[in-house]
C-alpha positions, 0 to 999 in steps of 0.5 A: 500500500502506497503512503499516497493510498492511505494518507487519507485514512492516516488523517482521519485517525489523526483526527480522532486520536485528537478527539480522543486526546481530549479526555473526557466526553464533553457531550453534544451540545457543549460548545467545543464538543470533541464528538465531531472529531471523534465519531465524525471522522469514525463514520468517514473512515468506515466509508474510507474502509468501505471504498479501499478495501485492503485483502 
């Protein structure tokens, strides 16, 4: 796999890794709410996951 292929992925895990950093759940309607970050980028890799599929 080419790091050209994945760098899409990488970005989306270091989005949510950063969503993660911040520790606690800080819920849905805080103002600078972490889910975005975590559960967003979750849904965009699983449709990343599904478009590439690695064997």
């Amino acid at each position: 796999m080419s790091a050209d292929f994945s760098t899409d992925a990488y970005a989306l895990l270091d989005t949510i890794e950063k969503g993660i950093a911040v520790g606690e759940d800080k819920g849905a309607t805080a103002i600078d709410t972490n889910r975005p970050d975590v559960l967003g980028s979750a849904h965009d890799l699983s449709g990343w996951l599904d478009e590439n599929p690695i064997k």
